[in-house]
C-alpha positions as CSV (number, residue, x, y, z in Angstrom):
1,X,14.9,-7.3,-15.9
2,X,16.4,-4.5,-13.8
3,X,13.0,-2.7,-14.0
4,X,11.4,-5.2,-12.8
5,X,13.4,-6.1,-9.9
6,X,13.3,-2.0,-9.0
7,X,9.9,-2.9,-8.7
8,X,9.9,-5.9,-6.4
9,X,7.9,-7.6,-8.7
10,X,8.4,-11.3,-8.4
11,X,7.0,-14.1,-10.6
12,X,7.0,-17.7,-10.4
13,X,6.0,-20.7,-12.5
14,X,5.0,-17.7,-15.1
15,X,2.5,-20.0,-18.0
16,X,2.2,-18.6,-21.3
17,X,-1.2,-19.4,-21.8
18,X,-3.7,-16.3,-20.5
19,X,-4.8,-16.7,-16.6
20,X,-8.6,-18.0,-16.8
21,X,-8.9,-18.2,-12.5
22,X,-7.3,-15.9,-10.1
23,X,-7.2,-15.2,-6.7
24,X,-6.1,-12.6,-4.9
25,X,-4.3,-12.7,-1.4
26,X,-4.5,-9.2,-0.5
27,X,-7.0,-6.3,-0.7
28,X,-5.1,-3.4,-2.4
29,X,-4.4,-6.2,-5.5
30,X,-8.2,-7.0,-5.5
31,X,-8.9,-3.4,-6.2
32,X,-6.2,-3.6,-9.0
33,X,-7.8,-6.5,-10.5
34,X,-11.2,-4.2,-10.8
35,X,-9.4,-1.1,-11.9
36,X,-8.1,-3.2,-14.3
37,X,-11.7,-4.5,-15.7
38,X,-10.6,-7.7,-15.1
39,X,-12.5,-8.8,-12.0
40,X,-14.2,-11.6,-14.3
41,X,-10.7,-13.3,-13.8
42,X,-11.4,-13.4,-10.0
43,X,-12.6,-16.6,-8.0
44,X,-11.9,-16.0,-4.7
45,X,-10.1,-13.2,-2.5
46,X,-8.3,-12.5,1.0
47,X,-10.6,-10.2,2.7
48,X,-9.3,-7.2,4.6
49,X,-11.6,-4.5,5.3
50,X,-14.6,-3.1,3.2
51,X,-14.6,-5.7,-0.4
52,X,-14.8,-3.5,-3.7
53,X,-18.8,-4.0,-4.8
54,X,-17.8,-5.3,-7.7
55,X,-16.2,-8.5,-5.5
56,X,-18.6,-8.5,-2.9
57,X,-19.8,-12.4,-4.1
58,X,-16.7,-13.6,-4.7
59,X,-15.9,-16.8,-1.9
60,X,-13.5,-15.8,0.9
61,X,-10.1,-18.1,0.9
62,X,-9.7,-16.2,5.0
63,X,-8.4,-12.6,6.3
64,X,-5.0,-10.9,6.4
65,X,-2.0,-13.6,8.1
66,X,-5.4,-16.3,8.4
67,X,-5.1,-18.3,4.9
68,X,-7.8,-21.0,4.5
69,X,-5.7,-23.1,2.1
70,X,-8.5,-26.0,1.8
71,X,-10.7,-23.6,0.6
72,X,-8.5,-21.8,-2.0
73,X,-7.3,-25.3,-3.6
74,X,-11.1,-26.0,-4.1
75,X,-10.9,-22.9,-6.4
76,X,-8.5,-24.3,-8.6
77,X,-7.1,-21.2,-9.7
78,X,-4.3,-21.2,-12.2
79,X,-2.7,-17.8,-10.7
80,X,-2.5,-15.7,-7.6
81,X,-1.8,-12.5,-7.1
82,X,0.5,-12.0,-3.5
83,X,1.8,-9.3,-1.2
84,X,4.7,-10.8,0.5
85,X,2.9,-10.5,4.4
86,X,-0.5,-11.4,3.6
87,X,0.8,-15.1,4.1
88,X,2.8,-17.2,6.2
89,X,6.1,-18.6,4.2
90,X,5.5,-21.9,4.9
91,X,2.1,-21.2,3.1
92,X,4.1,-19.1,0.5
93,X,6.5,-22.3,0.0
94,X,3.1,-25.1,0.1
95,X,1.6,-22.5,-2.9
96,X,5.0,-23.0,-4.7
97,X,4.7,-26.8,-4.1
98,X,1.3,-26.8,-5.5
99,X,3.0,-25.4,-8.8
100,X,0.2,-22.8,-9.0
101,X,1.6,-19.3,-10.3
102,X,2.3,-16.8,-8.0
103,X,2.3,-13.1,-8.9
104,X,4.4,-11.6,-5.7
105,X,4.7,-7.6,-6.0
106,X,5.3,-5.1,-3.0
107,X,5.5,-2.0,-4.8
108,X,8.1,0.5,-2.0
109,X,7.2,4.0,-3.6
110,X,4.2,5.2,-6.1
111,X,7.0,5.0,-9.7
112,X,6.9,1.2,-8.4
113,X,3.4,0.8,-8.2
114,X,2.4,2.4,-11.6
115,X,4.7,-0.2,-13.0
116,X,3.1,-2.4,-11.4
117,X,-0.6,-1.8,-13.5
118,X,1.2,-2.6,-16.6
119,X,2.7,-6.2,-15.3
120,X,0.0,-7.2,-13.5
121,X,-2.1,-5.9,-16.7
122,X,-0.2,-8.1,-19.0
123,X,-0.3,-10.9,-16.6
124,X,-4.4,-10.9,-16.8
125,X,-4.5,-9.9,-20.2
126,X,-5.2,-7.0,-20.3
127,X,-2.4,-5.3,-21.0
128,X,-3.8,-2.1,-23.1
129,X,-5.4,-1.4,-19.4
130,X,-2.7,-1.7,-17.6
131,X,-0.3,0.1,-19.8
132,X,-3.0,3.3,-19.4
133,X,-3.5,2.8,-15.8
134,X,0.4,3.2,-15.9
135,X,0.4,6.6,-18.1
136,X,-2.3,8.3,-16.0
137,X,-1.1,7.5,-12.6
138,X,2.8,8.5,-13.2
139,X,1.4,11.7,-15.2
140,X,-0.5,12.7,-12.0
141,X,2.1,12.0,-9.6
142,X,4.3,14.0,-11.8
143,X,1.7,16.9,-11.3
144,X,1.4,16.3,-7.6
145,X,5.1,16.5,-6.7
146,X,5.5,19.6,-8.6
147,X,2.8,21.4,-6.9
148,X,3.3,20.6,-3.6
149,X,6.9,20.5,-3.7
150,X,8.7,22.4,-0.2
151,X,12.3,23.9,-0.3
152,X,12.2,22.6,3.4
153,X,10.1,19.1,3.5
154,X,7.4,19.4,6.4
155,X,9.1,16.9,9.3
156,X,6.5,14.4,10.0
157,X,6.1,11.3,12.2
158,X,3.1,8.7,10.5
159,X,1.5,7.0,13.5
160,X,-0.1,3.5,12.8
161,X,-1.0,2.3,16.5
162,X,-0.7,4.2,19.6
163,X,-0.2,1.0,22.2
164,X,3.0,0.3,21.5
165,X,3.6,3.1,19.2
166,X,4.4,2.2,15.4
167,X,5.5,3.8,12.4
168,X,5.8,3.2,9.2
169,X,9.9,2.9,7.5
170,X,11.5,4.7,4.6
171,X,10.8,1.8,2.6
172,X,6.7,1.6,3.0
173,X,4.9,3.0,0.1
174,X,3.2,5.6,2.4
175,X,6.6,7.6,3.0
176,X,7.3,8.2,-0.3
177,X,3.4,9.6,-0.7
178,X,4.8,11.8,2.6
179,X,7.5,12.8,0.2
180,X,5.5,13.8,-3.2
181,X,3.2,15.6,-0.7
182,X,6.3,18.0,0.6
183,X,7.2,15.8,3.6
184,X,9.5,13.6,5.0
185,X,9.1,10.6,7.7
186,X,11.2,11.2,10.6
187,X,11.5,8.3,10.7
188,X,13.1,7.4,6.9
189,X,16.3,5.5,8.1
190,X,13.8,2.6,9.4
191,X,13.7,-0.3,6.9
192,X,11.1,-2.3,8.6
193,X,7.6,-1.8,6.8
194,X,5.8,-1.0,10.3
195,X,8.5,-0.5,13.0
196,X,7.9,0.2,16.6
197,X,9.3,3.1,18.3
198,X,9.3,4.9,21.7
199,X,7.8,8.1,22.4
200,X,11.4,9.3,23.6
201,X,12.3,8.9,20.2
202,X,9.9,10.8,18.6
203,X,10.3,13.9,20.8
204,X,13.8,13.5,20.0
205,X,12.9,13.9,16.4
206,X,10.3,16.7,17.3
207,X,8.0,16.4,14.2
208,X,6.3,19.3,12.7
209,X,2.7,17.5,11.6
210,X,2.0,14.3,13.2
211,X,-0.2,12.0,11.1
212,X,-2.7,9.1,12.6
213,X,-6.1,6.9,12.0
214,X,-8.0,8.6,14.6
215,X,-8.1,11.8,17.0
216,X,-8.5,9.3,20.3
217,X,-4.5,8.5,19.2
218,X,-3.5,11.8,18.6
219,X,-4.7,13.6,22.0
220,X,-2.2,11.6,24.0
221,X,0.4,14.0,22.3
222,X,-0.6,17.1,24.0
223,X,0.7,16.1,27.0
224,X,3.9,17.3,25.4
225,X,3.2,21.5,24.6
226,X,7.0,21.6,24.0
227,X,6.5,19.3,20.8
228,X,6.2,21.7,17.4
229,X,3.4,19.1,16.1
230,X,1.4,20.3,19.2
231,X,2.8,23.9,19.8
232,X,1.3,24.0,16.0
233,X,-1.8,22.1,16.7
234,X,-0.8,20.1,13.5
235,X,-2.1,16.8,14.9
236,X,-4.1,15.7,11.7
237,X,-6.3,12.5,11.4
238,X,-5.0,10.4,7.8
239,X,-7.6,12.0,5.4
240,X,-8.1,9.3,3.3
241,X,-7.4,5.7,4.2
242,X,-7.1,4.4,1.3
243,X,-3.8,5.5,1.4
244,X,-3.2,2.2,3.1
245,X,-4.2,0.3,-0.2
246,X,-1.6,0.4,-2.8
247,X,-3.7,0.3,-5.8
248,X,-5.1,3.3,-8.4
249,X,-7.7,4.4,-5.9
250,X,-4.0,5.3,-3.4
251,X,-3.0,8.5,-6.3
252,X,-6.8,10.3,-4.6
253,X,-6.0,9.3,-1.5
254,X,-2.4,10.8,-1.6
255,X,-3.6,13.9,-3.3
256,X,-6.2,14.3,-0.3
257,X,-3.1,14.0,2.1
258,X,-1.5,16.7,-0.1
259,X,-3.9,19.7,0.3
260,X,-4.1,19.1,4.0
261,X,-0.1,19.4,4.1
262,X,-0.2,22.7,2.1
263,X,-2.0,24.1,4.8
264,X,0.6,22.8,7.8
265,X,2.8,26.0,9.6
């Protein structure tokens, strides 16, 4: 039980019988349900950005915070897979009144989320999947903070949006893939998942790399030459955004983020 809760991983109205329809209610636990070769299971999903191929005829039940629940009743399903903020909680609390199942996981760190392939595995049925979605992905994270390990982690500041500014806490998965890769968030002590921040506050913290989506929100930086991140010219576009999407596919992406790290001053 305690490794379960150390994984977040909530589950409600658990049957015994084996799922037959499922829908998913955010992206990243889409791409699960496919690297689990279980996206027969699947009747509908939340859309958020580019659908895995495998899903792309699957019915839409709306978009990220924009739940059509009309449309996902229709589907009948007998489980659904949730990330706490895809949904509203009075949504949350009309699913529970439904009595449909709800799978509810919000993996904080990558240990988390390769536990999370082995419950959401066994949930599905398909547990010999999930168990060796769960040995590969801890043995290469195990390889990945060993190589790229620092004596001194690189100081870095993860921009999300430029206008206002926003970060991401010490509690979003993406800082401890900062972490594996030899870094640290400067801005760690934050437990909101996205919190917003002034620009005084991160001169204050004077990051050595300073990640973001795009290069248009990284030149506003080099109006500060004084700022190590820009002194450096160590104002890096995220290589890989599926580092955004906590599911199998996020272990490339955070290796990706890795080697351009080992190359930072």
């Amino acid at each position: 039980m305690r490794r379960l809760c150390a994984c977040l991983l909530v589950l409600l109205a658990w049957p015994v019988s084996a799922v037959e329809r499922v829908v998913s209610l955010a992206p990243s636990l889409s791409e699960i349900v496919v690297e689990l070769d279980a996206a027969d299971l699947l009747v509908g999903v939340l859309d958020g950005g580019e659908r895995p191929a495998a899903l792309a005829h699957l019915p839409s039940v709306g978009r990220y915070g924009q739940l059509e629940m009309e449309s996902l009743l229709q589907l009948q399903p007998d489980l659904i897979l949730l990330w706490p903020d895809s949904i509203s909680r009075a949504q949350r609390q009309q699913l529970e009144d439904f009595g449909i199942a709800l799978l509810i996981t919000e993996p904080h760190n990558l240990a988390n989320l390769a536990e999370q392939f082995a419950v959401i595995g066994t949930r599905l049925g398909r547990h010999a999947q999930g168990q060796a979605l769960r040995r590969r992905f801890s043995l290469r994270l195990t390889e990945l903070s060993a190589r790229y390990r620092r004596e001194r982690p690189l100081r870095i500041f993860y921009q999300i949006w430029d206008v206002p500014l926003y970060t991401i806490g010490g509690r979003q998965i993406i800082s401890d893939a900062l972490r594996v890769c030899g870094g640290e968030n400067v801005f760690a002590e934050l437990d909101l998942p996205a919190p917003q921040v002034s620009v005084e506050a991160v001169l204050q913290r004077d990051p050595e790399v300073i990640l973001a989506g795009s290069g248009a929100q990284l030149e506003r930086w080099r109006i500060w030459p004084h700022l190590t991140a820009v002194r450096l010219d160590q104002l890096w576009a995220v290589p890989d955004k599926g580092l955004e999407r906590p599911s199998f596919q996020m272990l490339e992406a955070t290796e990706q983020l890795c080697k351009r790290l080992a190359n930072a001053r």
